[in-house]
C-alpha positions as CSV (number, residue, x, y, z in Angstrom):
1,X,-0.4,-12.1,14.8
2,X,-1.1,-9.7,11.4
3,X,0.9,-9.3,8.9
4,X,2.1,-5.6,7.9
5,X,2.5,-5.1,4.1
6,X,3.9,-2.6,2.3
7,X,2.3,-1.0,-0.8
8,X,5.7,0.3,-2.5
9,X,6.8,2.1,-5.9
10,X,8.8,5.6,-6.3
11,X,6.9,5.7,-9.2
12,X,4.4,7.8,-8.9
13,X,0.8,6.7,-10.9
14,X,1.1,3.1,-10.6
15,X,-1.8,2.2,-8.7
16,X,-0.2,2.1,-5.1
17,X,-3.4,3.9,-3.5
18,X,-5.8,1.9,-5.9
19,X,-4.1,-1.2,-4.7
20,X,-4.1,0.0,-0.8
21,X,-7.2,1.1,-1.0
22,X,-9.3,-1.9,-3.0
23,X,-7.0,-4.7,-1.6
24,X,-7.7,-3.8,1.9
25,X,-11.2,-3.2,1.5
26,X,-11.3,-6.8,-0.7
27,X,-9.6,-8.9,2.6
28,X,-12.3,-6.7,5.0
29,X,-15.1,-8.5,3.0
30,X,-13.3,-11.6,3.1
31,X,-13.6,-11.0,7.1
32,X,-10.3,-10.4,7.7
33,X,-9.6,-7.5,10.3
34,X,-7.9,-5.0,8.4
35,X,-6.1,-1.4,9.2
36,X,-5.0,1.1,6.3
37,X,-2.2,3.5,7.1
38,X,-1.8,6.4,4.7
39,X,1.7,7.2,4.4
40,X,1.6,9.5,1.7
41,X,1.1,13.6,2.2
42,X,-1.0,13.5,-0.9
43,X,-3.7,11.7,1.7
44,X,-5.1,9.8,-1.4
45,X,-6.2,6.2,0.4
46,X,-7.9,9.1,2.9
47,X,-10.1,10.3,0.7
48,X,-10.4,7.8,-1.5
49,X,-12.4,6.4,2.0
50,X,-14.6,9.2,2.3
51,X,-12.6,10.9,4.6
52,X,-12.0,14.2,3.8
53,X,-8.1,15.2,4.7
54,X,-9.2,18.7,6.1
55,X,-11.1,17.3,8.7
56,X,-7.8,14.9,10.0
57,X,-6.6,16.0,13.2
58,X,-4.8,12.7,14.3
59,X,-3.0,10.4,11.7
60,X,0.0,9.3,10.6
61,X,1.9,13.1,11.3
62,X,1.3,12.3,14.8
63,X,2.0,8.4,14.8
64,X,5.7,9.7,13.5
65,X,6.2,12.1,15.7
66,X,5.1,9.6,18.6
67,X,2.3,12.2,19.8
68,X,-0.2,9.8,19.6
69,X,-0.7,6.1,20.1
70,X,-1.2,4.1,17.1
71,X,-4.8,2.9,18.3
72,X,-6.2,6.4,19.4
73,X,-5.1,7.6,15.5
74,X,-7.2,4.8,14.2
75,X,-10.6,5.7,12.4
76,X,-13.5,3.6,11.5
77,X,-14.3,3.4,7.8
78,X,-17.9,1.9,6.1
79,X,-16.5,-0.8,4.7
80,X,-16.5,-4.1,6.3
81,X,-13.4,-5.0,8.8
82,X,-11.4,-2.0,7.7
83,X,-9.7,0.5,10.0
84,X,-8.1,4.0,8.8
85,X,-5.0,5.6,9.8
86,X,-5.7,8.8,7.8
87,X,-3.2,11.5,6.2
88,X,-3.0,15.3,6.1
89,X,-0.8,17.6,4.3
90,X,1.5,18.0,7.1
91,X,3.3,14.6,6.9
92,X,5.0,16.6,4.3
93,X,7.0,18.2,6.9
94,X,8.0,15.0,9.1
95,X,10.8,14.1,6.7
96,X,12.5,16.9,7.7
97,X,11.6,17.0,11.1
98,X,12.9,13.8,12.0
99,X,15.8,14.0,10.4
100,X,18.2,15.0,13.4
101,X,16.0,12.3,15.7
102,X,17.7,9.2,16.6
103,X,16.7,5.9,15.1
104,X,14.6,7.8,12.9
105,X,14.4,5.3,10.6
106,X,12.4,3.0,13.3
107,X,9.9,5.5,13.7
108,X,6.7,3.4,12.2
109,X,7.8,0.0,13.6
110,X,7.9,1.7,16.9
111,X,4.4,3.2,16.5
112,X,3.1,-0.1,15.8
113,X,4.1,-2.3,18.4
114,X,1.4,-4.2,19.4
115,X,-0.6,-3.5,16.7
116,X,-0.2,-6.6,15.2
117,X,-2.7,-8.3,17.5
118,X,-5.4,-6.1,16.6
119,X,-5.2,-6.9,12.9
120,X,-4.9,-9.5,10.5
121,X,-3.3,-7.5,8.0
122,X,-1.5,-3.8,8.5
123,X,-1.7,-2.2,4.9
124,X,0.9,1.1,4.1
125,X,0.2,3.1,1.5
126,X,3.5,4.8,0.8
127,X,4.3,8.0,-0.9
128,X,5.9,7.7,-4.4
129,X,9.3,8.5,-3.4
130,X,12.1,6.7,-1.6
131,X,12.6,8.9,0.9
132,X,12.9,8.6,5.1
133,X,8.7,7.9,5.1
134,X,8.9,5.0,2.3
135,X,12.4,3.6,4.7
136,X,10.2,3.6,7.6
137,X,7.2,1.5,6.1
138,X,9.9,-1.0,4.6
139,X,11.2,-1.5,8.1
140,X,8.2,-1.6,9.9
141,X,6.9,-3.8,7.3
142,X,7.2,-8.2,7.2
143,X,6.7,-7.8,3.3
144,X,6.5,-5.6,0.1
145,X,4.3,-5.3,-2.8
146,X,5.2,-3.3,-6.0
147,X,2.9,-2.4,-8.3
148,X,3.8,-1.9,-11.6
149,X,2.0,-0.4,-14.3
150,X,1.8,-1.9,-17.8
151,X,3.0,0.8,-19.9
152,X,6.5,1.7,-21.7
153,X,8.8,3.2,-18.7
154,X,7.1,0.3,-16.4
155,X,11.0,-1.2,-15.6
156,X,12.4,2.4,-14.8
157,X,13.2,2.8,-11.5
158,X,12.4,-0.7,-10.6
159,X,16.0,-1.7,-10.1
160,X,16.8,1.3,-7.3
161,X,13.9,0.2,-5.3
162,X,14.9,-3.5,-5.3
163,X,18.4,-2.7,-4.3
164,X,16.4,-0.2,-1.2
165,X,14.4,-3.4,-0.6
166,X,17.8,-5.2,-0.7
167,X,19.6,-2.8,2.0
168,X,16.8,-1.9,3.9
169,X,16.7,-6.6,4.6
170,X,20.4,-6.3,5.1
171,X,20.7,-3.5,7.6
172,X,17.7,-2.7,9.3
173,X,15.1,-5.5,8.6
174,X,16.3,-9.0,7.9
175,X,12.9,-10.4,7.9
176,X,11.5,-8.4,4.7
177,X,9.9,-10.6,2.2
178,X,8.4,-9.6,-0.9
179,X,5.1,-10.6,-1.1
180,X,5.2,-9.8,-4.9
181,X,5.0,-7.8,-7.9
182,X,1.1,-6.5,-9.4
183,X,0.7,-6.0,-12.9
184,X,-1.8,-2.8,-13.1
185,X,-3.9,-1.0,-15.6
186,X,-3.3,-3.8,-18.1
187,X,-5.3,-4.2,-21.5
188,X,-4.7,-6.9,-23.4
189,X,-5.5,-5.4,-26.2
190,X,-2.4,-3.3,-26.6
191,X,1.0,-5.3,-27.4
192,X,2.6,-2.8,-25.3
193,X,0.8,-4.4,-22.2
194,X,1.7,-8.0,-23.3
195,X,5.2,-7.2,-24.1
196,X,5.8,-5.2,-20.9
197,X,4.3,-8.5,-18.5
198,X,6.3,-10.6,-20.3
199,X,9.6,-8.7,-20.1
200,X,8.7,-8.7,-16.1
201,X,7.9,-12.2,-16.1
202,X,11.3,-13.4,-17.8
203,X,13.3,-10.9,-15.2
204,X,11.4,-11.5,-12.0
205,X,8.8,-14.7,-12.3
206,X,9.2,-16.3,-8.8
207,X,7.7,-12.7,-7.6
208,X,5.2,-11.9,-9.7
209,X,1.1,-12.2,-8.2
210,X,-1.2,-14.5,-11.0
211,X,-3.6,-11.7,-10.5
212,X,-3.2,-8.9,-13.2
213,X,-5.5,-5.7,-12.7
214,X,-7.0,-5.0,-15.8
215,X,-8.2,-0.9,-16.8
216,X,-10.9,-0.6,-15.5
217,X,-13.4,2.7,-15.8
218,X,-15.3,1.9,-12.1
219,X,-11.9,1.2,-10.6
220,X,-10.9,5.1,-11.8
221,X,-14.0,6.6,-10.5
222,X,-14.6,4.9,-7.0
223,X,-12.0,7.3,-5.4
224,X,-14.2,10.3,-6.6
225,X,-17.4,9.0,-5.0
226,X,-15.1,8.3,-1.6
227,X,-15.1,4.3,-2.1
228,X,-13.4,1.3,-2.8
229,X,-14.6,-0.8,-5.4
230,X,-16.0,-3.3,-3.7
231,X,-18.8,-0.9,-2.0
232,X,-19.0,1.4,-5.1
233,X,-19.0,-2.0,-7.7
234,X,-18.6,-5.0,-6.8
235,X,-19.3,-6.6,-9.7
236,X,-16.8,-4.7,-11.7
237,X,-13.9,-6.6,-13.4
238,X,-11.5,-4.2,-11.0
239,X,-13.5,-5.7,-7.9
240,X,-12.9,-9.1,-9.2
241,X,-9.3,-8.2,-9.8
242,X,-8.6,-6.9,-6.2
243,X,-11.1,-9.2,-4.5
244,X,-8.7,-12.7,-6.4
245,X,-5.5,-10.4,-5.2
246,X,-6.9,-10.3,-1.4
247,X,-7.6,-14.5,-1.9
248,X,-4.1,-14.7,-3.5
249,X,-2.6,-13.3,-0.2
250,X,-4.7,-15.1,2.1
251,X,-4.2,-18.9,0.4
252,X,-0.3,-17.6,0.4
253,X,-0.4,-17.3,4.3
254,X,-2.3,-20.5,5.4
């Protein structure tokens, strides 16, 4: 059975789609069967696949809204192994529509029952809020993983989503797990960086992934060229970086 992973952080500019994007297309090449829900209205993970959000007629709106079965939303993408739920503009609007909807919280794990068999791993990008789409992931979801940037507010706001995480395993999703904390756009060259990993590590060690992304200039241009880093560089130290997270996961599930 897969395993459905949140990519979670209200922050917004952490590297949640870079992470979704490259980390799913790292465990494709490492032939795992993998499928990428976008879950944020900005549609980033869409087009940083190619996949222009214009053209979506069937995504993750429709998923919500239970229009559409999860496996006739699903696109194919050219990378290796990976599938696409893609995102439009509209999901903006399903927050509010589904707020008089009973158990509208369950909305996603709903959508993907029996998904699980198709997939090793179910990847959600979610949107850099906390609000009724980011809930839904988190309950759909067997784990979490946060990405935090290395710069000066990197703790902010880190707190209020460990105490969602917290409620969200007390009340609606006991089995939540948090498959750990991603240092991103690290350079070791500033103290700031250094000071900020160690400041997570003394806080949160237990949690925290060995792999650290480093800045990388091909990780920040792949999205405009509509591909991950593996197919745009894959030789990069960003490809190396996602490609030891994907391992990392996979050595932590045997």
């Amino acid at each position: 059975m897969g395993k459905i992973i949140a990519i979670a952080n209200q922050k917004g500019g952490v590297g949640k789609t870079t992470t979704s994007v490259n980390l799913a297309a790292s465990l494709g090449v490492l032939e795992k069967k993998v499928l990428l829900i976008d879950a944020d209205p900005q549609a980033n993970a869409t087009s940083g696949l190619g996949i222009s959000a214009d053209d979506v007629e069937t995504g993750t709106y429709q998923l919500l809204e239970h229009s559409v079965k999860a496996k006739d939303a699903v696109i194919k993408t050219t990378s290796p192994n990976l599938d696409l739920i893609p995102a439009h503009i509209d999901l903006v609007a399903i927050e509010i529509e589904l707020v008089d909807k009973e158990k509208r919280e369950y909305m996603f794990r709903e959508a993907l029952l029996g998904m699980e068999d198709q997939y090793d791993y179910i990847l959600i990008d979610c949107a850099p809020s906390l609000g009724l789409l980011t809930l839904n992931a988190l309950i759909a979801a067997h784990s979490v993983i946060i990405p935090i940037q290395c710069e000066y507010f990197a703790l902010e706001g880190l707190g209020k989503l460990l105490s969602t995480i917290k409620s969200v395993q007390k009340i609606h999703n006991p089995q939540l797990d948090i498959e750990g904390m991603l240092f991103t756009m690290y350079d070791s060259r500033l103290r700031l960086s250094n000071q900020v990993v160690e400041e997570v590590r003394q806080h949160f060690s237990e949690m925290i992934f060995d792999t650290i992304v480093q800045r990388n200039i091909r990780l920040s241009e792949a999205p405009s060229y509509g591909e991950s880093i593996i197919n745009y560089d894959a030789s990069s130290k960003g490809a190396v970086s996602y490609l030891n997270l994907a391992h990392e996961i996979i050595s932590k599930d045997k």
